[in-house]
N, C-alpha and C positions, 0 to 999 in steps of 0.2 A: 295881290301877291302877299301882302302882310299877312292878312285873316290865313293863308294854306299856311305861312312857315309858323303863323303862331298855334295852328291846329296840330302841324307837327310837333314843336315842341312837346306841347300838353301829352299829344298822343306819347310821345318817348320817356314822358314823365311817365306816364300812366303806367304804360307797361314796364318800366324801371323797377314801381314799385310792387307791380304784379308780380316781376321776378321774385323779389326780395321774398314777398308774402310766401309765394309760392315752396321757398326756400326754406324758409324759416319754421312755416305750417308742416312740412313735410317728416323731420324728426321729430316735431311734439307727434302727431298723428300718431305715429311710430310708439311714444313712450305712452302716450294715452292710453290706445290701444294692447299694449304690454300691461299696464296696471287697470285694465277692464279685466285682461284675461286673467289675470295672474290673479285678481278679488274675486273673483267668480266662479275658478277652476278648484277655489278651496272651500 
């Protein structure tokens, strides 16, 4: 029973910080993407 709660754990960590990245990646992507088109389009 140890080894499932401490797999849980890890797994909630894991995806904890999947969100965060997820989060985080999602307006750079955005401004990246803005300053790809925006050097390219001139």
């Amino acid at each position: 029973m140890s080894n499932d709660t401490e797999f849980k754990e890890v797994f909630n960590g894991w995806y904890f910080l999947g969100v965060l990245v997820v989060l985080l990646a999602l307006p750079l992507m955005h401004i990246l993407a803005g300053w790809y088109v925006f050097f390219f389009s001139n």
